[in-house]
N, C-alpha and C positions, 0 to 999 in steps of 0.2 A: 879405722878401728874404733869400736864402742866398748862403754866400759861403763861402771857405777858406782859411785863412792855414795857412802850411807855414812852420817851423822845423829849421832844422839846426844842430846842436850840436858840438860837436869839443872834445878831449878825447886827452890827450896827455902826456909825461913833462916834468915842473917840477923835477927833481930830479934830483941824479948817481945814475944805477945801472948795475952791472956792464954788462949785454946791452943798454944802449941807449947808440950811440957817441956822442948827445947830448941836451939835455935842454932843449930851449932853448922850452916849452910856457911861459904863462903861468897856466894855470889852465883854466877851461871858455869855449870861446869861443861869439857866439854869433852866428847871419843867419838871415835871412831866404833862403828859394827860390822862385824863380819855376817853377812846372810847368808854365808853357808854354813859358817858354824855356828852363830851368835856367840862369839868372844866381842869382849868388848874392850880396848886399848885407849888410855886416856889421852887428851891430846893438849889441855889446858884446865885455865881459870880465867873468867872477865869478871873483875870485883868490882867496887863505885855506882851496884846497886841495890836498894834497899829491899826487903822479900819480896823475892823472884817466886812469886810463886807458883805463876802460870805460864805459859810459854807458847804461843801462838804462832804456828807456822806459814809462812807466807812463801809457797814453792816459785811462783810466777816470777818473785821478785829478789827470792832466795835471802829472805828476811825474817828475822824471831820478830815477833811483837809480844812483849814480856810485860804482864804486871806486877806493878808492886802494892800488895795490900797491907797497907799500914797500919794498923791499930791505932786512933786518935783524930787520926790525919782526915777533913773532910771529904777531901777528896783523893782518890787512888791514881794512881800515873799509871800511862804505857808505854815503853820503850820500844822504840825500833834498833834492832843491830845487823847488821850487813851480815851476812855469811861468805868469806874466803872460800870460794868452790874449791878450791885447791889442795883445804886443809883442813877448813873447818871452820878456825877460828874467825872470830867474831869484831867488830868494829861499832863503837855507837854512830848514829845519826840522829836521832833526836827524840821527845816527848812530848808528850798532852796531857793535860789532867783528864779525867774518866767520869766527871763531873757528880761522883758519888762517891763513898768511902766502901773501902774495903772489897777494891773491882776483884772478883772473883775468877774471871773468866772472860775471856774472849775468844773467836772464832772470825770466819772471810767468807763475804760475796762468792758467790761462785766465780765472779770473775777477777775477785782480787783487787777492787777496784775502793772496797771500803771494810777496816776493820769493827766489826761492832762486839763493844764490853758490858757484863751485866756488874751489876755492883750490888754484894752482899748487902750491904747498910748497916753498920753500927751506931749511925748515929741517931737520933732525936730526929723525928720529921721534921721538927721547926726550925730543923738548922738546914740552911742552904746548901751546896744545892739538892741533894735528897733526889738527885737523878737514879732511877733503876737501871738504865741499858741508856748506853751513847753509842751514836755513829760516826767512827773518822773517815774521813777520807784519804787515802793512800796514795803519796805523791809517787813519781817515775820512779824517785830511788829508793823508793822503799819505806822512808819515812813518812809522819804522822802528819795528816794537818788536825787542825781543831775542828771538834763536834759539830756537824751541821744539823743532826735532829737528836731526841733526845725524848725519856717520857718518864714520867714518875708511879708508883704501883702507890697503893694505901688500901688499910685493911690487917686485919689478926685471924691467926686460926684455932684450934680450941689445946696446944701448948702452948700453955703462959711462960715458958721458958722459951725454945724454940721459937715459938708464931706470935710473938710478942708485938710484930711490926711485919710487913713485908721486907721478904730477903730474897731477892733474883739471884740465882745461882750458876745460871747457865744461858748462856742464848746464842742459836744457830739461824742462819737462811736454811729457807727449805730449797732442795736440789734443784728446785725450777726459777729461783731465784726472785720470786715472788711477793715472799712473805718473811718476815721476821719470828721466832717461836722463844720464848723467854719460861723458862721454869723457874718458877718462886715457891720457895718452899714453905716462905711465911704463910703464903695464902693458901695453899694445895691446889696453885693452878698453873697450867701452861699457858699463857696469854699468848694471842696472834697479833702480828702485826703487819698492813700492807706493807709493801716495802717498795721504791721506787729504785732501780739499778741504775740510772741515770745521775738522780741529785741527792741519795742517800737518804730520802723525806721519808717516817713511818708514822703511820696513823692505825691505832686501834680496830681492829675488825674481827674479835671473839675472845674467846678465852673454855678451856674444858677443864674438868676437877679431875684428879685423882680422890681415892679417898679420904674424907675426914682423917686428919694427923699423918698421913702419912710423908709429907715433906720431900715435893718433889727436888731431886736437886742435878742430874745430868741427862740427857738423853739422847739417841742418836736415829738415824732415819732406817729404812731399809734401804737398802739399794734400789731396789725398785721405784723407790718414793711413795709410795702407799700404804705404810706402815710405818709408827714414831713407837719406840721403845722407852721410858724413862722409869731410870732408877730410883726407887722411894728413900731417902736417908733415914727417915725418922723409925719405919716402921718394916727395916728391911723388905722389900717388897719390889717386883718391879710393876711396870700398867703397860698394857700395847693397845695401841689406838690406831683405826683407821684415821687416813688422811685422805680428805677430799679437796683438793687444791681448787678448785672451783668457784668451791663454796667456801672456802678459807674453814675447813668444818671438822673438829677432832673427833671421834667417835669412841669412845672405851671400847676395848674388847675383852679384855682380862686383867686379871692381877693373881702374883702367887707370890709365895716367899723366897725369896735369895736363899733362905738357910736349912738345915737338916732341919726336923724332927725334933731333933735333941739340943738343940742350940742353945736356949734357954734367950736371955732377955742382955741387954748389953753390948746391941752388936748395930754397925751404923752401916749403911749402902754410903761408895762410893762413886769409882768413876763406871763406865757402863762403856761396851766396845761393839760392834758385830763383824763378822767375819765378813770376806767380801762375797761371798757366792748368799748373803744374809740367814744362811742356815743355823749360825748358833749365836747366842750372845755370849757375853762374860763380863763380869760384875762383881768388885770386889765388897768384900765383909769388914769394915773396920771392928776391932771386937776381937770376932770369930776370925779373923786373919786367912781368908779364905775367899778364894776365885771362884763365885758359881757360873757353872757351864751348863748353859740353858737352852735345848732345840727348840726353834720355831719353826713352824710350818708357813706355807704359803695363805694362811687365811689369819696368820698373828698369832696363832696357838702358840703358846708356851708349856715346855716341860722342865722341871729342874734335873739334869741327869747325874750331876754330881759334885760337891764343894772339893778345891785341890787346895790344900796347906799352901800359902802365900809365901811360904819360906822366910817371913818378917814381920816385923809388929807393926800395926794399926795402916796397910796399905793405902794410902791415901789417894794413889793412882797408878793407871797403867798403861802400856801400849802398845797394841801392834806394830812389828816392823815394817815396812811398806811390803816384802814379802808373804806376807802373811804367815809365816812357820815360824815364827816368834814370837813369845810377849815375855815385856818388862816388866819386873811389878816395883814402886818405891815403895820401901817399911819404911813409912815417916818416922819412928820414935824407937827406932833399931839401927838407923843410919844404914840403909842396905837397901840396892839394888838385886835382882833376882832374876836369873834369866829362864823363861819355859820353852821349850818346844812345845809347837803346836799340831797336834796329828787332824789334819783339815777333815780326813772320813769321819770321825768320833767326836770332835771337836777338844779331846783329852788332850790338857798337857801334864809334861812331864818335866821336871829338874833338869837341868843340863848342866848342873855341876859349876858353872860361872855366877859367881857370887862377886860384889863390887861395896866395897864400903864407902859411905858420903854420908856427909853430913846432913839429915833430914832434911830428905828428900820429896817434894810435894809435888813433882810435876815431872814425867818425861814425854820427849819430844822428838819425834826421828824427821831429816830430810835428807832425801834421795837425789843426788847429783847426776845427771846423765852426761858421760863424755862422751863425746865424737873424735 
């Protein structure tokens, strides 16, 4: 007999920092989801860490690898926690520093073999270590070893506020596990990285611009692998770019706005998702408080076909259920989870009515259990 238990985790600020106007998170929260109806049932709390803000899922090994982006602190940590297939709940096994301040983000090898973190930067270049992106390596259980490569970005963009310094935002392997891709917002670029899947070693091999200020900050692949999508923060906007694995080679294809018409100015791109058959994207509006639902075509064309009320303020992220007929949205500064149906022909969601209150919420995360 087979079966599937689905987990979602949330993950959020416990702590006073400048740019979050509250912090009222306990730690890693944790439920269960229903994929047939998307209800969600809560199932705990694992506290004794400091903002959880991101939450990296590690299926192979059925492990969170969590950062916490400290405000002050040089360097950002990442947490490994065991996942109870059983239940859900969570166990720590250990940390590493992230050997930058204010690790943002992190993401996995295709093979699961090494976690790599970008790290926003608040600090001072001249203060150590001023890492942008670290590679760990991921022991049998799940847990973290320490950085074996590592690189540093430098450079401004034309916001003296925002692009005041390089700030890496996000960084993914590409699907053939090749290369390294890092979005810095600071600079307006996606920097490439070789990447070796063996000893976890990266070495610089490009880099492609979005536009002047427009602040790149997440972005996701097609399925296909031929197509990179990334969400502009600064300038709402999103870019889709050919990929040429080859020749380690981004190529622009377009840029449009996330937002109506009538939006007006005040509004920031968040996290960015694609469906799995790669036909739509969705991309939340901080501001604007709204999910644009964007078709692409087989050649990276982009159309915005419609903004859906986010059901919460300033949604700072979101995610599909591994099903694909749900998404979550956090309103980080509303305390509220949001659940949509997703109509896969249209790509339109709808409300379903399941509403979940937590405490600023920055980050959700689903893992998919399979019994036998």
């Amino acid at each position: 007999m087979s079966g599937q238990r689905t987990y979602l985790y949330v993950g959020g600020a416990t702590r006073p920092t400048p740019y979050y106007p509250n912090n009222n998170a306990k730690g890693i929260s944790i439920f269960s989801f229903d994929q047939a109806s998307g209800a969600i049932a809560p199932i705990g709390l694992i506290e004794g860490i400091d903002n959880p803000t991101w939450i990296g899922v590690d299926a192979r090994h059925k492990v969170l690898h969590v950062n916490s982006e400290v405000f002050g602190w040089n360097e950002g940590t990442v947490s490994a926690y065991a996942v109870n297939p059983a239940d859900g709940t969570l166990s720590y096994i250990n940390k590493q520093p992230t050997l930058g301040s204010i690790a943002a983000h992190n993401s996995h090898d295709r093979n699961a073999n090494f976690v790599v973190v970008a790290n926003y930067s608040l600090t001072s270049e001249s203060e150590l270590p001023n890492k942008a992106i670290a590679v760990l390596p991921i022991r049998e259980d799940g847990g973290l070893k320490a950085a074996v490569s590592d690189a540093a970005h430098a450079g401004t963009g034309p916001d003296p506020e925002r692009q005041d310094r390089a700030h890496p935002h996000s960084v993914r392997v590409t699907p053939d596990n090749r290369y390294v891709i890092v979005a810095d917002l600071g600079l307006d670029l996606l920097v490439v990285y070789r990447f070796d899947a063996q000893t976890g070693a990266i070495s610089r091999a490009g880099a492609a611009s979005v536009p002047a200020g427009a602040g790149p900050r997440h972005f996701v692949f097609h399925p296909r692998g031929n197509l990179l999508f990334v969400a502009n923060e600064l300038d709402s906007t999103v870019t889709s770019f050919a990929f040429e694995a080859d020749q380690a080679r981004l190529t622009v294809i377009s840029t449009i706005s996330t937002l109506p018409e009538t939006a007006g100015s005040g509004s920031f791109c968040s996290e960015i998702a694609i469906s799995a058959d790669g036909a739509y994207l969705y991309i939340a509006n901080r501001g604007h408080d709204s999910i644009a639902v964007i078709a692409v075509d087989s050649e990276g064309g982009m159309v915005l076909e419609h903004n859906t009320p986010s059901g919460g303020q300033f949604p700072r992220h979101f995610a599909l259920d591994p099903s694909g007929n749900f998404l979550v949205v956090a309103g980080q500064n509303n305390d509220k989870l949001v659940v949509f149906a997703v109509n896969k022909d249209s790509g339109e969601l709808t409300p379903t009515g399941t509403e979940v209150q937590i405490g600023t919420p920055t980050c959700v995360a689903f893992l998919q259990i399979d019994e036998q």
